[in-house]
C-alpha positions as CSV (number, residue, x, y, z in Angstrom):
1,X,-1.0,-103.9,62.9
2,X,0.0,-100.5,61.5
3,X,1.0,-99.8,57.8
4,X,4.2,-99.1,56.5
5,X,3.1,-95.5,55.8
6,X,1.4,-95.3,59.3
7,X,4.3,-96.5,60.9
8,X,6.3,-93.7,58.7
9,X,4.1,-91.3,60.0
10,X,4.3,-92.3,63.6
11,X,7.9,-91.6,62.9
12,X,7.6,-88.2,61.5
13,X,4.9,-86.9,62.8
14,X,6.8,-84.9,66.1
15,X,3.6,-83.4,67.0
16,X,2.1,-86.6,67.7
17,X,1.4,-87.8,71.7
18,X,3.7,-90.8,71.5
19,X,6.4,-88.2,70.0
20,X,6.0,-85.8,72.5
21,X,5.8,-88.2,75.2
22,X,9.4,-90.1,73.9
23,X,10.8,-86.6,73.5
24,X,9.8,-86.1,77.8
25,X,11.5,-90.0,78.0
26,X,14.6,-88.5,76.2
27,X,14.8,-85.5,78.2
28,X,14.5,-87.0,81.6
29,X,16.8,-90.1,80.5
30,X,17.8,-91.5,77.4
31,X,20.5,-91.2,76.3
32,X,22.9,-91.7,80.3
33,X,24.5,-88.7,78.9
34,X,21.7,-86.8,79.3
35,X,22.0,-83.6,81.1
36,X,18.8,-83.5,82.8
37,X,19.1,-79.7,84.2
38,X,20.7,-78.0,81.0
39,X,17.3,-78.8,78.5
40,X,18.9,-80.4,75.6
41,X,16.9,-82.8,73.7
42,X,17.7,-85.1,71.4
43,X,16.9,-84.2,67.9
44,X,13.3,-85.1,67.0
45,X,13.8,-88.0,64.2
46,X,15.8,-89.6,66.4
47,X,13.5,-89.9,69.2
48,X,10.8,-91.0,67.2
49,X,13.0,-93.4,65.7
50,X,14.0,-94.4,69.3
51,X,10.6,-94.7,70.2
52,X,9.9,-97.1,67.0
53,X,12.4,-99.3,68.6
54,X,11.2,-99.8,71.7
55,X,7.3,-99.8,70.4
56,X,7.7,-102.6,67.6
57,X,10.9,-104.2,68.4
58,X,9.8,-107.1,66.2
59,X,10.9,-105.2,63.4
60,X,13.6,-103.1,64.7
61,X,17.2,-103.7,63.5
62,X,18.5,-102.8,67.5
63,X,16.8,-106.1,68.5
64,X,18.2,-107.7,65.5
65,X,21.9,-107.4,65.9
66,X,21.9,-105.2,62.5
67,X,22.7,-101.8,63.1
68,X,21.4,-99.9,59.9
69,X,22.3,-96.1,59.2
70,X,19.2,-94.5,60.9
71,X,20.4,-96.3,64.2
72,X,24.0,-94.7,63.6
73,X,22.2,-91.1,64.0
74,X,20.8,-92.6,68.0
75,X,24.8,-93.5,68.3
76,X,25.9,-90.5,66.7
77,X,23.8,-88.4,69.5
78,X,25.2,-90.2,72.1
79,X,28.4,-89.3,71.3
80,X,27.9,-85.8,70.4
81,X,26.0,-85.1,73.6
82,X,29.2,-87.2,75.9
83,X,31.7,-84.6,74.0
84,X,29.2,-81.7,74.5
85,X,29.3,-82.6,78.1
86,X,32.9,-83.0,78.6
87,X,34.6,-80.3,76.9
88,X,32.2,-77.9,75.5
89,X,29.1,-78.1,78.7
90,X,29.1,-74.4,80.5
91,X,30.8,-76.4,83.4
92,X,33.6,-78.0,81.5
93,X,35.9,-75.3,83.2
94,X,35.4,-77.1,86.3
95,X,38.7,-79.3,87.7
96,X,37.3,-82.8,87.6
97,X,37.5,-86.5,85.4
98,X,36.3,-85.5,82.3
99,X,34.6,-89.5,82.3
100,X,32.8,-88.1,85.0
101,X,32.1,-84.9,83.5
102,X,30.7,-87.3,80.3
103,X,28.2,-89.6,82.2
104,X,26.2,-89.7,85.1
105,X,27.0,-93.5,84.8
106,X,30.7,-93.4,87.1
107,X,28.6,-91.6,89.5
108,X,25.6,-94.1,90.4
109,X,28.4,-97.4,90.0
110,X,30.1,-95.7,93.0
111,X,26.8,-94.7,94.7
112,X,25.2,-98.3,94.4
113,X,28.3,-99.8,95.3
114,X,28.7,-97.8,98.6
115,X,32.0,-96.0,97.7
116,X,31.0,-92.9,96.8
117,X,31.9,-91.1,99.7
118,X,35.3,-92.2,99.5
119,X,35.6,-91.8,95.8
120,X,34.7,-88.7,95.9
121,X,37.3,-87.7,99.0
122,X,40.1,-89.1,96.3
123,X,38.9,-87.1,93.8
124,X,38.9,-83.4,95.5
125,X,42.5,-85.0,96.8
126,X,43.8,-85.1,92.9
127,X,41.7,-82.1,91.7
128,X,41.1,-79.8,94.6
129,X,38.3,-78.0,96.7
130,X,36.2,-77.9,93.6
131,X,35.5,-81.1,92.0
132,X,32.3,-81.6,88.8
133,X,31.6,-85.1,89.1
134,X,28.4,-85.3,87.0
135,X,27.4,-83.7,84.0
136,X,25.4,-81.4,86.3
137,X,26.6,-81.9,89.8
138,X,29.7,-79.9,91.2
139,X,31.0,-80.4,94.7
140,X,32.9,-77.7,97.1
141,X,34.9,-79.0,100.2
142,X,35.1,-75.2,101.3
143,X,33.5,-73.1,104.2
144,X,33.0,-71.1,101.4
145,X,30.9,-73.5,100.1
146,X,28.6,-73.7,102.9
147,X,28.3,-70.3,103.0
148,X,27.0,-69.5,99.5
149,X,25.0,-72.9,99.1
150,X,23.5,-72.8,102.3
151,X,23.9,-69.9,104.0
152,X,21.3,-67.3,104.6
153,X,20.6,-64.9,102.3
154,X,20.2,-61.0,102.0
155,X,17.4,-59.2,100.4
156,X,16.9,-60.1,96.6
157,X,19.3,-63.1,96.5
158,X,17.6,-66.0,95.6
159,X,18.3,-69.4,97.4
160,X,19.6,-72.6,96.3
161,X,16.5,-74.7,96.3
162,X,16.8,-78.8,97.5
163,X,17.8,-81.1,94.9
164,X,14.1,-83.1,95.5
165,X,16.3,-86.4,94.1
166,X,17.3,-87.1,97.8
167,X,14.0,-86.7,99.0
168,X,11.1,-89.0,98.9
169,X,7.5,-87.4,98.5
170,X,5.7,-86.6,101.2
171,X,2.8,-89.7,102.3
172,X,0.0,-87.6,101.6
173,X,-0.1,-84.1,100.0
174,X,1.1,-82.3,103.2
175,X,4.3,-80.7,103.6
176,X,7.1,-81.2,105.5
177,X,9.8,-79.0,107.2
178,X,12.1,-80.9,104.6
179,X,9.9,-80.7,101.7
180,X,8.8,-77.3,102.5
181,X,9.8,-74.1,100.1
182,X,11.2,-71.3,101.7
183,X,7.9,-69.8,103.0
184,X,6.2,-73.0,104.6
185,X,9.6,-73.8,105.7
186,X,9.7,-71.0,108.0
187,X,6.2,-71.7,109.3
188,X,7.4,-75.2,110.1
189,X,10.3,-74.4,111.8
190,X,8.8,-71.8,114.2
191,X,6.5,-74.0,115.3
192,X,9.1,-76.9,115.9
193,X,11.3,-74.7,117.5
194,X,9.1,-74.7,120.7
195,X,9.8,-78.1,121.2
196,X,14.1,-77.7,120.9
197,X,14.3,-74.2,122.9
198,X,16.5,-74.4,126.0
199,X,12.9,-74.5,128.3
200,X,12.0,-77.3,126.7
201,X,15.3,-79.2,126.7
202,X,15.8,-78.7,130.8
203,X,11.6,-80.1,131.1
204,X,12.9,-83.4,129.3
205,X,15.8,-84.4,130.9
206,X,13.9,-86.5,132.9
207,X,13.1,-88.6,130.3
208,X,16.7,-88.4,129.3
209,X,17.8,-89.6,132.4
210,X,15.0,-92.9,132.7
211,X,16.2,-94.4,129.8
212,X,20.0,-94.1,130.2
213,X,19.5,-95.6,133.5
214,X,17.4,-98.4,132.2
215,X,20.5,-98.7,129.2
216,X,23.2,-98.7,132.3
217,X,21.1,-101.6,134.1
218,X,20.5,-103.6,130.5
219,X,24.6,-103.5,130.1
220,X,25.4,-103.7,133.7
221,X,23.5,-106.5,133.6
222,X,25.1,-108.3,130.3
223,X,28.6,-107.3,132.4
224,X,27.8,-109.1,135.2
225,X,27.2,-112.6,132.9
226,X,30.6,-111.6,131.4
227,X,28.4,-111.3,127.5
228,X,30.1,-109.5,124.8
229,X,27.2,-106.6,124.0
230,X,26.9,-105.2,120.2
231,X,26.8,-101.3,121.0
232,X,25.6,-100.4,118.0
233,X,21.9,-102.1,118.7
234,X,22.5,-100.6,122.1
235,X,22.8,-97.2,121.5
236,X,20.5,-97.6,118.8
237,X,17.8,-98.8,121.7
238,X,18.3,-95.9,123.5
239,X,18.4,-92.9,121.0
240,X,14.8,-94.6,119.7
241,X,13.0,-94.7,122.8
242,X,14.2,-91.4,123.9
243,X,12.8,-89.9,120.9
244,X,9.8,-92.4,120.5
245,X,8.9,-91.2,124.3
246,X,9.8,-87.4,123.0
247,X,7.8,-87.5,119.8
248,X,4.2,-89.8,120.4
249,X,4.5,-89.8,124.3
250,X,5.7,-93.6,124.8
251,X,8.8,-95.3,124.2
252,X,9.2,-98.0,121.1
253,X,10.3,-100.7,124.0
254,X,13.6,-101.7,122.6
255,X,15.6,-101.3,125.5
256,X,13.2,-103.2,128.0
257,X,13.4,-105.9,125.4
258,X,17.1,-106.0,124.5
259,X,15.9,-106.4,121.1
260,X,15.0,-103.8,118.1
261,X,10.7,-103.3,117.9
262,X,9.3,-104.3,114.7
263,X,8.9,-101.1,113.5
264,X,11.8,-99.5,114.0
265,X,13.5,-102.5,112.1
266,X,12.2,-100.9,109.1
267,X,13.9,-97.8,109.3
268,X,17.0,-98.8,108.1
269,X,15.2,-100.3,105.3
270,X,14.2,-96.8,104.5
271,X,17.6,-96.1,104.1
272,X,19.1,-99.1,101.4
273,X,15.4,-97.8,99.9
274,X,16.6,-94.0,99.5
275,X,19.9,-95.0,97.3
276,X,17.8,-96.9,94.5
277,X,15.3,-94.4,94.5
278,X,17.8,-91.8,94.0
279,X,19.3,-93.8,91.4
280,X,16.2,-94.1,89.7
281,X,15.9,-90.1,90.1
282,X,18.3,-89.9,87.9
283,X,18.7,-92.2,85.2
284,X,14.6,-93.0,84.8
285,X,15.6,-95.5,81.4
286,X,17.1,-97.8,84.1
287,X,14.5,-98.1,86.4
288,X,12.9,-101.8,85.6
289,X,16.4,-102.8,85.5
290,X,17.0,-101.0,89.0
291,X,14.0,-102.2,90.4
292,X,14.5,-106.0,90.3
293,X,17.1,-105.3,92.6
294,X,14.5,-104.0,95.3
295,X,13.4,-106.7,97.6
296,X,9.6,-106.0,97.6
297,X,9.2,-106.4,101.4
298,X,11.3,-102.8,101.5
299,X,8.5,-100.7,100.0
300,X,5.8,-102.3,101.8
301,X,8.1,-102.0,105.1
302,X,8.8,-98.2,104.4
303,X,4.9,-97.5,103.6
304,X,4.1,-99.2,106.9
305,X,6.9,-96.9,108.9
306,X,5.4,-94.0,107.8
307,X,1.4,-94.9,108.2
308,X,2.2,-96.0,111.8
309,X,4.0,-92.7,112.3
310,X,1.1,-91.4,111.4
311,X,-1.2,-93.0,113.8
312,X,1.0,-92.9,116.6
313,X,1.1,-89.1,115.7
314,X,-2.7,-88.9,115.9
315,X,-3.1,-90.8,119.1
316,X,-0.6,-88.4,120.9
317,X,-2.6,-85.6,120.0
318,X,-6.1,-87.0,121.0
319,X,-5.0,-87.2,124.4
320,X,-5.0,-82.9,124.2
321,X,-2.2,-83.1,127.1
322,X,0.0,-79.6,127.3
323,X,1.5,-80.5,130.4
324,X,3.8,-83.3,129.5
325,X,7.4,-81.9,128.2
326,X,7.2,-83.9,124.9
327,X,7.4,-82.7,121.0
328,X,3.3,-82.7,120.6
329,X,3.2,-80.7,124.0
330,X,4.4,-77.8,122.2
331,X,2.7,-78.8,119.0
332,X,-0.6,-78.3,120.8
333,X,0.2,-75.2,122.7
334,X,1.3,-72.9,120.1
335,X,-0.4,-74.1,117.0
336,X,-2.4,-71.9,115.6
337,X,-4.5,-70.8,112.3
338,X,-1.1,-70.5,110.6
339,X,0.5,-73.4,112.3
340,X,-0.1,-77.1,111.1
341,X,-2.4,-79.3,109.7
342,X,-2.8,-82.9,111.2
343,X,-1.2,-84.8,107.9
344,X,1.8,-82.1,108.4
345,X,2.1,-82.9,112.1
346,X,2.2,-87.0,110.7
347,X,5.2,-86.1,108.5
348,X,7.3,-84.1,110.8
349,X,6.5,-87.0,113.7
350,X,8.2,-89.3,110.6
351,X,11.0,-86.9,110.0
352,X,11.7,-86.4,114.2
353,X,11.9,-89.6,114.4
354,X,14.8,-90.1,111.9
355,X,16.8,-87.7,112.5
356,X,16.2,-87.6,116.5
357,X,17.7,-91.0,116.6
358,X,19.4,-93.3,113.8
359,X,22.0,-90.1,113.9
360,X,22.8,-90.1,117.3
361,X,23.1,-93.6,117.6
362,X,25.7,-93.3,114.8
363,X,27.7,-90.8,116.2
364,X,27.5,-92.7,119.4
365,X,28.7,-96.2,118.0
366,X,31.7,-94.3,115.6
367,X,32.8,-92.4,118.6
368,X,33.2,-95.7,120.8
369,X,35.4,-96.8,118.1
370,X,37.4,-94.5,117.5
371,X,38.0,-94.0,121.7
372,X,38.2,-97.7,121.8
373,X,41.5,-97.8,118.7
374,X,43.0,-94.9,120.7
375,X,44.1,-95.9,124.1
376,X,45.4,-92.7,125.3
377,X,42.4,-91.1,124.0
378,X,40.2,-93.4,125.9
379,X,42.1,-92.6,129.1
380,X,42.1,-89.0,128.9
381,X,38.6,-89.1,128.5
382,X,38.1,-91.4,131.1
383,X,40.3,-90.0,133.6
384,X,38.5,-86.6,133.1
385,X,34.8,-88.1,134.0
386,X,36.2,-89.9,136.4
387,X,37.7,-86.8,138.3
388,X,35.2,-84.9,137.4
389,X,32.3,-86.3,138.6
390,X,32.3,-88.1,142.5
391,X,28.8,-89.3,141.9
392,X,26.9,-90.7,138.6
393,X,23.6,-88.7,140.0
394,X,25.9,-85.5,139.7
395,X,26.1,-85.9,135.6
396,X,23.5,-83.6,134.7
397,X,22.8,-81.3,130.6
398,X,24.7,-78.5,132.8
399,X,27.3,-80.0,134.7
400,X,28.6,-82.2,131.5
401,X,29.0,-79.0,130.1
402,X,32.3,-78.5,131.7
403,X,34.0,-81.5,130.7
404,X,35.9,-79.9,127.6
405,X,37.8,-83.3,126.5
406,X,34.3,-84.7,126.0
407,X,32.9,-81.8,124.1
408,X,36.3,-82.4,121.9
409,X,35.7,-86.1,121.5
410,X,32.4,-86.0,120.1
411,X,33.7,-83.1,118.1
412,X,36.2,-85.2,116.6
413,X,33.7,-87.9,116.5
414,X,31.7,-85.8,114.1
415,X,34.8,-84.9,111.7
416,X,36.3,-88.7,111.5
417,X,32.5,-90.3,111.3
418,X,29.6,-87.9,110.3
419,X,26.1,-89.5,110.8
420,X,25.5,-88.0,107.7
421,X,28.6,-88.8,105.1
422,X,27.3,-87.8,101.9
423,X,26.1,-83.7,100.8
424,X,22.6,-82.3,100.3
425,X,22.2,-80.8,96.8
426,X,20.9,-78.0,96.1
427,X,20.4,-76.6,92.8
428,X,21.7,-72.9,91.5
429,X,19.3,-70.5,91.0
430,X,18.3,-68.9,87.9
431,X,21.1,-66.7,86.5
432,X,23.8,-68.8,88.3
433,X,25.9,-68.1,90.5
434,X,29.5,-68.1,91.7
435,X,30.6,-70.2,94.0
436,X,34.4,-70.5,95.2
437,X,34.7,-68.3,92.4
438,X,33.6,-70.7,89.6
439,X,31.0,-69.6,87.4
440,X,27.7,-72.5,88.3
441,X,25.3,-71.9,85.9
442,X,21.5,-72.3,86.8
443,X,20.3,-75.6,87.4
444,X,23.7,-77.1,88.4
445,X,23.6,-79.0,91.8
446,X,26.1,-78.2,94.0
447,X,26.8,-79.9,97.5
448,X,29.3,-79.9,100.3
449,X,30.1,-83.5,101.3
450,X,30.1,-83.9,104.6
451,X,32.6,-87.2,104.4
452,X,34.7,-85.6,101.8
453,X,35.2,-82.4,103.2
454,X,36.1,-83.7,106.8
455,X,38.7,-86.2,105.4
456,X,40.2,-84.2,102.6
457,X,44.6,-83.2,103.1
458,X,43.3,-79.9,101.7
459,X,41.5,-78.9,105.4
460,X,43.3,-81.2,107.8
461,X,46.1,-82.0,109.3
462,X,46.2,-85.9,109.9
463,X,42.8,-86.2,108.8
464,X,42.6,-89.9,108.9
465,X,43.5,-89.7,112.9
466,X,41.4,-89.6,115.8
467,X,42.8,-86.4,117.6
468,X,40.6,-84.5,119.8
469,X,43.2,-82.0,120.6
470,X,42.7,-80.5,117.2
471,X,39.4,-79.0,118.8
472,X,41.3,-77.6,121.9
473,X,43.6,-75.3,120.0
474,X,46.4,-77.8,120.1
475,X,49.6,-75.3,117.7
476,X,49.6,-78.6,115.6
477,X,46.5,-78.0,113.9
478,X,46.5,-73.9,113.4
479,X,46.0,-74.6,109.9
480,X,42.7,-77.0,110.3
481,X,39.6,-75.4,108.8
482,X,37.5,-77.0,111.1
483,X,34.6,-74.5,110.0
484,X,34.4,-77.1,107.6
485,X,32.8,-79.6,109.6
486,X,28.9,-78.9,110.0
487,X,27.4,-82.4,110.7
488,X,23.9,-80.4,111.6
489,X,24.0,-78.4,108.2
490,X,24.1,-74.5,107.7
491,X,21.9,-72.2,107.5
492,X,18.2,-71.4,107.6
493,X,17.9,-74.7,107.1
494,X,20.1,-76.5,109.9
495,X,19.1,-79.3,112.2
496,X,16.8,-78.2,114.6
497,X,17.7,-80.4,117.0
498,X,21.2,-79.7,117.6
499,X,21.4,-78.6,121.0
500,X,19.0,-82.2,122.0
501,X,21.6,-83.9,120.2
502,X,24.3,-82.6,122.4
503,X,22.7,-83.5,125.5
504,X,22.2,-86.7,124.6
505,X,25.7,-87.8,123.1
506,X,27.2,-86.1,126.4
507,X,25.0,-87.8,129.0
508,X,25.2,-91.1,127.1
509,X,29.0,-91.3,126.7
510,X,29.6,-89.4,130.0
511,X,27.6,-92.4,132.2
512,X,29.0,-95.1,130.2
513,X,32.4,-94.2,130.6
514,X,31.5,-93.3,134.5
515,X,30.1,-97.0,134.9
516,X,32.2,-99.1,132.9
517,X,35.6,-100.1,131.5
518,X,35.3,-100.8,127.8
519,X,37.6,-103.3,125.2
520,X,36.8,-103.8,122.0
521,X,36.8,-107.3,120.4
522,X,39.4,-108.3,117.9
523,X,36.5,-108.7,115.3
524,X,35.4,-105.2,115.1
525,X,39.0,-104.0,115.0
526,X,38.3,-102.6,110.8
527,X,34.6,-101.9,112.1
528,X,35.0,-98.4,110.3
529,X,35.7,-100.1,107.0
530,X,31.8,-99.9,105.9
531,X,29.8,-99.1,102.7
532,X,27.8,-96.1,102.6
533,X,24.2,-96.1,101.5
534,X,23.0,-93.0,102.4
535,X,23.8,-93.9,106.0
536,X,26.2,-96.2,107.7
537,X,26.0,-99.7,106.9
538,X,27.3,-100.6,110.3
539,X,28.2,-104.0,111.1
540,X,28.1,-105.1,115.1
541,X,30.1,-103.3,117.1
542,X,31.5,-105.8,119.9
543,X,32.4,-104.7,123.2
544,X,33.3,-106.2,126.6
545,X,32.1,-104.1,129.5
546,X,33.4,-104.1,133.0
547,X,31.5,-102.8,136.1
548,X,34.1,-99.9,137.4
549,X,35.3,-101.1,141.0
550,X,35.3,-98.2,142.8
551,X,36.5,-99.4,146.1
552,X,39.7,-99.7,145.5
């Protein structure tokens, strides 16, 4: 046991390990208040006083329900640093709650509980485009917003770099295109590109096409024995093994089956992962607390996803085959000494698989919804791909093309029901900069919420209605700023697979509409009514399908 006077010194002595590595515990989390971007520590006695606490609580007075006057300097910090933040931080300028302004704590209760999306929405409704709801976090609902955050930028402008919070780190040491800097980004994406270009998206239709027939059979077949079918696992099927057959060369099985393989299971588990991680992210102190609530079985699930990527990765690019229209095709044709390194190819399998598929999917599933509340929505649409096309064989990537109330559906499906709700941070670079003409100073992380933005009174008219017509230049909406809604990002950093994703919603919703008549069961009537954790937490989405009789 230590000495009084060694314990005095251990108090002190700031130059001493334990010191320096409580004042690092301070800076990165202790007190909530903390503003982790804007480098403010604590003053030194009270860390090391701090750190006494938690070292020897046995003789602490904070474990002892006494509160004696060195503790009353710890409180006394707290509060300074909540004022400092509200009212006197370089972003206290900023419309927003000034409780939010104070804390980070308002912000991860409505993250955790699966509001934040929709908090957020009410808040740029009472305070406008521009909303600080953080210490260090500001939020723009604003094309302008896209622009300067994301957009590209001209010679000597610096970049907003990723807020690395919202990511997890990489499996091994290799980068990813989302991990990436600006420089391996681009290296990344050219090769990737290959595999999205307009060549490459007519050479896999084919595979396209197999698995939506298979998915017409599967439901036809569910019709004909008069089952209610939960599309949300259906669509779901069919987005995974297009994108398991497009990425490692064979499909995931889930639509043969009728029932979700093993390992795509764990996907979404990767997703209730992400919001406790980012949690964690932030407010470090909390993290034993914040981990009990983590069923173990997640991790170990998430680490399994992302070694079998890995292998399935590898075995696709054993076989050596350039002939087969397929991600890795492309992969192994044009990568060269600057291309990419096995582990790299292994993350961005990972990566195409998540985004190639669990999006889709969404869109698919809140797009049926919404059709399925709007009856003369639904008949419009159907009437149109009806008409439209005599035979299903004549539904084709360039044919669907012309169906402009489809393209305006899943348009308005984006806006009312983005895959992604939330906004990607990014953080100001150094020397600030102004966005929406507020002064962000460096290290602030600024987003455009994807939710928010698409919802908000201040860019739409009847934004809480499913109205394609307000993407067909209908005079009601003039004064829409639909270039708000960018569900595939902005930017040198947009989704790569836009264009697939297209295809893909337009065949999908095209044959199924072509095929059958579609009602939606009274339980899924509030089936928008969902948390948010990170994604969707979509319930079932029950539907009745009927064959269409086309001889009368």
């Amino acid at each position: 046991m230590q000495t009084q006077s060694e314990l005095e010194h251990l108090r002190l002595d700031g130059r001493s390990s334990a010191c320096r590595q409580l004042n690092t515990f301070c800076s990165s989390g202790f007190p909530v208040f903390y503003d982790e971007m804007v480098q403010t520590p604590l003053p030194r006695m009270d860390s090391n006083l701090f750190y006494f606490h938690l070292r020897y609580p046995a003789r602490s007075t904070m474990y002892a329900g006494r509160v004696e006057k060195p503790d009353r300097r710890v409180l006394f910090a707290v509060v300074v640093k909540t004022l400092y933040n509200a009212f006197v931080h370089p972003l206290a300028k900023i419309p927003g709650p000034r409780l939010y302004a104070a804390s980070n704590l308002p912000y991860l209760a409505g993250l955790l509980s699966g509001r934040w999306p929709y908090i957020l929405r009410d808040l740029h409704d009472k305070y406008g485009p521009v909303v600080r709801f953080t210490p260090n976090d500001v939020s723009f609902i604003t094309p302008t917003g896209w622009q300067t955050i994301y957009g590209h930028k001209r010679h000597g402008q610096l970049s907003f770099q990723k807020d690395m919070r919202l990511y997890r780190s990489a499996l091994t040491n290799a980068d990813n295109i989302l991990l990436a800097d600006d420089a391996n980004h681009s290296r990344h994406r050219r090769l990737l590109a290959h595999a999205f270009s307009e060549k490459a998206l007519r050479g896999q239709e084919w595979v396209l096409n197999h698995y939506l027939t298979l998915l017409i059979q599967q439901l036809a077949k569910r019709s004909d024995e008069d089952q209610v079918v939960n599309m949300v696992q259906w669509y779901n099927f069919t987005t995974f093994d297009i994108i398991g057959d497009l990425a490692f060369g064979e499909p995931f099985g889930c639509l043969e089956a009728g029932v979700y393989h093993p390992w795509v299971a764990t996907i979404f588990d990767g997703f209730r992962l992400a919001v406790f991680n980012q949690a964690i992210k932030r407010l470090p102190i909390a993290a034993p607390i914040l981990r009990r609530f983590i069923p173990q079985d997640l991790v170990k699930n998430q680490m399994d996803h992302l070694q079998l990527s890995f292998s399935k990765a590898q075995k696709r690019l054993e076989t050596g085959n350039t002939e087969r229209e397929d991600f890795m095709s492309y992969i192994l044709r044009f990568n060269d000494e600057k291309g990419m390194t096995p582990d790299e190819i292994g993350e961005n399998a990972n990566i195409l698989i998540l985004a190639g598929s669990e999006t889709t999917a969404t869109l698919l599933s809140g797009t049926t919804f919404w059709l399925l509340k709007n009856p003369r929505v639904y008949q419009t649409l159907v009437r149109e791909i009806r008409t439209m096309f005599a035979k299903e064989e004549d539904i084709t990537s360039i044919s669907v093309t012309n169906a402009k109330y489809l393209l305006a559906v899943l348009n308005e499906g984006l806006r009312i029901y983005p895959p992604s709700p939330g906004g990607l941070g990014r953080i100001a670079p150094s020397g600030g900069a102004i966005v929406d003409g507020y002064e962000i100073t460096e290290g602030t992380v600024v987003s455009v919420p994807h939710w928010a933005s698409y919802h908000s009174k201040h860019n739409f008219t009847l934004p809480e209605e499913f109205i394609p017509e307000r993407w067909m230049d209908d005079l009601r909406f003039t004064q829409d700023v639909r270039e708000v809604v960018q569900p595939f990002q902005f930017g040198p950093r947009n989704c790569l697979g836009k264009n697939l994703a297209y295809v893909e919603m337009r065949l999908i919703l095209a044959r199924m509409l072509w095929n059958f008549d579609l009602e939606l069961m009274p339980n899924s009537g509030r089936w928008n009514e969902q948390k948010i954790l990170s994604f969707w937490d979509k319930g079932p989405l029950d539907v009745k399908l009927r064959r269409v009789n086309r001889a009368l």
